[in-house]
C-alpha positions in Angstrom: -45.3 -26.5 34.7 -46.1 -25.5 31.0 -44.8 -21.4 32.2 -41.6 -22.5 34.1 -40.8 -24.7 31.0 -41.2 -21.4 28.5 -39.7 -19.6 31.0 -35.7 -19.7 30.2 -37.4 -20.0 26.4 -39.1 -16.7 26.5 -35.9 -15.2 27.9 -33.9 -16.6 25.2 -36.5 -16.1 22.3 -37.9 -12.2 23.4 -36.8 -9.9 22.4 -33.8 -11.1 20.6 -35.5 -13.2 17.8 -39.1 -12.2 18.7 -41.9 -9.8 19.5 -44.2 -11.7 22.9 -46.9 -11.7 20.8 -45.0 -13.7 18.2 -43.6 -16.0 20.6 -47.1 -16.8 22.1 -48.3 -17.4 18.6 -45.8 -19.6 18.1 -44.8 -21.5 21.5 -48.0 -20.9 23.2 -51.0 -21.3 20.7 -48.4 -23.8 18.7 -49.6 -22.2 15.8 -46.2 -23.2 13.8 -47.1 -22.0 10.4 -48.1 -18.3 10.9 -46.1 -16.6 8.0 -45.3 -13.4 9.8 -44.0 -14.5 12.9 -41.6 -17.5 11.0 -40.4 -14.4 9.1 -39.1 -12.6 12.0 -37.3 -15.7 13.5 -35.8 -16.6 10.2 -34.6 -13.3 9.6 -33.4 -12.0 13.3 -31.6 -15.7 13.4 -30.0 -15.0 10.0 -28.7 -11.3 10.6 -27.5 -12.3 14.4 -25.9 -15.3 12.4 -24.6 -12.8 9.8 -22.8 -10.6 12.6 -21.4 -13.5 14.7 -19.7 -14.6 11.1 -18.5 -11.4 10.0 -16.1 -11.6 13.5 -14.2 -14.0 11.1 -14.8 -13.3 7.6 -11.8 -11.3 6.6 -9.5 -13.0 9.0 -8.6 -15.5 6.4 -7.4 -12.8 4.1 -5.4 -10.4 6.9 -4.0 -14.0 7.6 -3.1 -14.4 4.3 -1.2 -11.1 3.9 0.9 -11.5 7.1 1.6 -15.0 6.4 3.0 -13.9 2.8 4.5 -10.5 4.2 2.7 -9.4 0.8 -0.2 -8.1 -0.4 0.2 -8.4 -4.1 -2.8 -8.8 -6.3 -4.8 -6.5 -3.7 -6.4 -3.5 -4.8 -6.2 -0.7 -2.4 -8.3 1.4 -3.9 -10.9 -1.3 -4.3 -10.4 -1.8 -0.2 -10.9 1.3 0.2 -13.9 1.9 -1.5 -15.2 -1.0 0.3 -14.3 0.6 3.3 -16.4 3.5 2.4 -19.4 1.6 2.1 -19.0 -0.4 5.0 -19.0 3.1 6.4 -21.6 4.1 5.0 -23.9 1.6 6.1 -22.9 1.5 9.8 -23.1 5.3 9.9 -26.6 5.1 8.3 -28.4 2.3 10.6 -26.2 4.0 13.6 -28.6 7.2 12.6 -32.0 5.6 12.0 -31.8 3.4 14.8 -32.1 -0.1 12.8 -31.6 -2.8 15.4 -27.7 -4.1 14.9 -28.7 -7.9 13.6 -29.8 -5.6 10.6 -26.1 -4.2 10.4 -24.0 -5.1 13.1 -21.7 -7.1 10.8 -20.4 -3.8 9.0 -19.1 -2.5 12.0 -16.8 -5.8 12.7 -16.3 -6.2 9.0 -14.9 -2.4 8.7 -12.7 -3.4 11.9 -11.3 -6.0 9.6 -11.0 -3.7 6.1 -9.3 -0.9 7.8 -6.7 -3.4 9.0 -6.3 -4.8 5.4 -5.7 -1.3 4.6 -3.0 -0.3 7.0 -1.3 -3.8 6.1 -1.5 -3.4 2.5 0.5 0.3 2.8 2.9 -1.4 5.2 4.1 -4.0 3.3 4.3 -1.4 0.2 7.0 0.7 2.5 4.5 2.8 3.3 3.9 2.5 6.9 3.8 6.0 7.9 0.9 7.0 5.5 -0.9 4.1 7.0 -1.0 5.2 10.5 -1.4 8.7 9.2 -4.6 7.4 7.6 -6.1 5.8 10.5 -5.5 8.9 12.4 -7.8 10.3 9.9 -10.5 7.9 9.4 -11.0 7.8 13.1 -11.7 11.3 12.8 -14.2 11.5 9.6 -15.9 8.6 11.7 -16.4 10.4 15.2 -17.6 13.7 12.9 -19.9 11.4 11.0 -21.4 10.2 14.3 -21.6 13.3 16.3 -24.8 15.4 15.5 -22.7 17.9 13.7 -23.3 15.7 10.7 -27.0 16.8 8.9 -29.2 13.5 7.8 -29.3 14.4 4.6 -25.6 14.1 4.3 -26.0 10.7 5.6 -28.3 9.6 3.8 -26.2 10.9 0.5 -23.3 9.0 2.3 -25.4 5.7 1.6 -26.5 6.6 -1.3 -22.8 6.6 -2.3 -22.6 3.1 -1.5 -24.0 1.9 -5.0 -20.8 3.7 -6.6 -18.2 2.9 -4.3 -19.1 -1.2 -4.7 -19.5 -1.2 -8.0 -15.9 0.8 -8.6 -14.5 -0.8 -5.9 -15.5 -4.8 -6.9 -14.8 -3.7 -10.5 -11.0 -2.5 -9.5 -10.4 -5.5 -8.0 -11.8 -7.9 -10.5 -9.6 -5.6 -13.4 -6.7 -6.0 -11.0 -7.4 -9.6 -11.0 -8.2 -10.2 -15.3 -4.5 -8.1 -15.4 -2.5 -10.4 -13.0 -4.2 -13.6 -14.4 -4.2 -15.1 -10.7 -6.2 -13.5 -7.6 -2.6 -13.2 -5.8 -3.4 -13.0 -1.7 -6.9 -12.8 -2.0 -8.7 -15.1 -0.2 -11.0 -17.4 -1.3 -13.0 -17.8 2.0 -12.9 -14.1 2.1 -14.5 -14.3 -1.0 -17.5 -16.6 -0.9 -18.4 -15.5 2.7 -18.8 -12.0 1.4 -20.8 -13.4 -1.4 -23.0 -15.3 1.0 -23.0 -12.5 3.7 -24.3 -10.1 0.8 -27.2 -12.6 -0.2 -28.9 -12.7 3.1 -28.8 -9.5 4.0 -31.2 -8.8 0.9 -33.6 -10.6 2.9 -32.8 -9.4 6.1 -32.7 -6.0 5.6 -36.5 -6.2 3.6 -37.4 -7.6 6.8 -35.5 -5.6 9.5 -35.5 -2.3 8.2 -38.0 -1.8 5.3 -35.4 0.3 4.0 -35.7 0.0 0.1 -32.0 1.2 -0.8 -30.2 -0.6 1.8 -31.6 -3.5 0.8 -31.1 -2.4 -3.0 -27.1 -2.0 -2.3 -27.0 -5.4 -0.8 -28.2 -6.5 -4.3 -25.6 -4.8 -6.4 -23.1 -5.8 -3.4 -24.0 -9.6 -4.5 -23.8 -9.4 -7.7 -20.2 -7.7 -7.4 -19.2 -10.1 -5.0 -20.3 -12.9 -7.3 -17.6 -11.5 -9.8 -15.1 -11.6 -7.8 -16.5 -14.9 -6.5 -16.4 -16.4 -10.5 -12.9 -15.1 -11.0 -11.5 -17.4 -7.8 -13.0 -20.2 -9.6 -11.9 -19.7 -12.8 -8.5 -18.6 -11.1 -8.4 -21.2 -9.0 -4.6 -22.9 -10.3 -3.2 -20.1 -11.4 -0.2 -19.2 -9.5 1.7 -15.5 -9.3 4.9 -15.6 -11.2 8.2 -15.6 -8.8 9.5 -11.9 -8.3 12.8 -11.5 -6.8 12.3 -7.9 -6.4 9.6 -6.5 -3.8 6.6 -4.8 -5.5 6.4 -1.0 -4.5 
């Protein structure tokens, strides 16, 4: 009775958010408290958490901009930079083979930045340059993932990440201390990022083992935390009226 019962269980548990031997240790031998195996659960069920949350995280901000017809107090350089990191990371974990609920989030969370981009040139009269540049970025992304493209060049394309979030968190929080408001960004953008970026320190420690991934999602955090301080303190201030449409 006990092995039909941790039957659907085992389906469920293995190999999703455990090795067997972890689940025997765990829901066989009972032997709750063995530190390795809690590890694993805790962080598969974090990153898988992660990804299913990232389906929604910039939703709220693309909302935003549509809902306005305006994307003023965006950076688009700073989205763009983001986008190159978010980029980055899926390209490198793509390569190395780290299982997706170590990264599977950039993927949905570049699906979302890409559109931010495209919406921010359109609602600058600029919608031709925006279709131009997803023509492009669909092509930089099928080279990077085609075995034309060395490791090393990867790997330098990750390493690029600790640049392009810094530059791009601090473009946005300059853009930001200038307008003295946040304009269309979005606060649950904003702190879900900033929580997103937290656990994946953990996660990818434990996933992937891989030092500078892990070492980016620090810097991410503490960029993200800027941006996250400046909502606060931003919190009632409003963008003046403009009669006339930014360009």
């Amino acid at each position: 009775m006990a092995a039909e019962a941790d039957g659907p269980l085992k389906r469920v548990l293995v190999p999703i958010f455990l090795p067997e031997e972890c689940y025997d240790q765990l829901f066989v031998q009972w032997d709750l408290l063995h530190v390795p195996c809690l590890k694993i659960l805790l962080s598969k069920g974090l990153g898988l958490a992660i990804v299913a949350g990232s389906l929604l995280v910039k939703l709220p901000q693309v909302f935003k901009i549509l809902r306005a017809k305006s994307a003023e107090g965006l950076s688009l350089q700073s989205v763009m930079l983001e986008l190159v990191a978010l980029t980055g990371t899926m390209v490198y974990s793509i390569t190395n083979n780290f299982p997706f609920s170590s990264w599977g989030e950039a993927l949905f969370l570049m699906l979302q930045t890409i559109t931010i981009c495209f919406l921010i040139m359109h609602y600058r009269g600029q919608t031709v340059k925006g279709v131009a540049f997803l023509a492009c970025y669909a092509l930089v992304l099928l080279v990077l993932l085609s075995p034309l493209t060395p490791l090393v060049v990867i790997t330098l394309l990750q390493a690029s990440n600790v640049p392009a979030v810094v530059v791009g968190k601090l473009l946005q929080a300059a853009t930001n201390y200038h307008n003295g408001h946040t304009g269309q960004l979005s606060a649950i953008t904003v702190f879900l990022l900033f929580g997103g970026s937290l656990a994946r320190i953990f996660t990818s420690i434990q996933e992937t083992g891989d030092l500078l991934m892990a070492g980016i999602f620090v810097i991410s955090s503490l960029c993200n935390g800027l941006i996250a301080a400046q909502v606060l303190f931003y919190w009632n201030a409003k963008p003046p009226h403009k009669k006339k449409k930014e360009e």
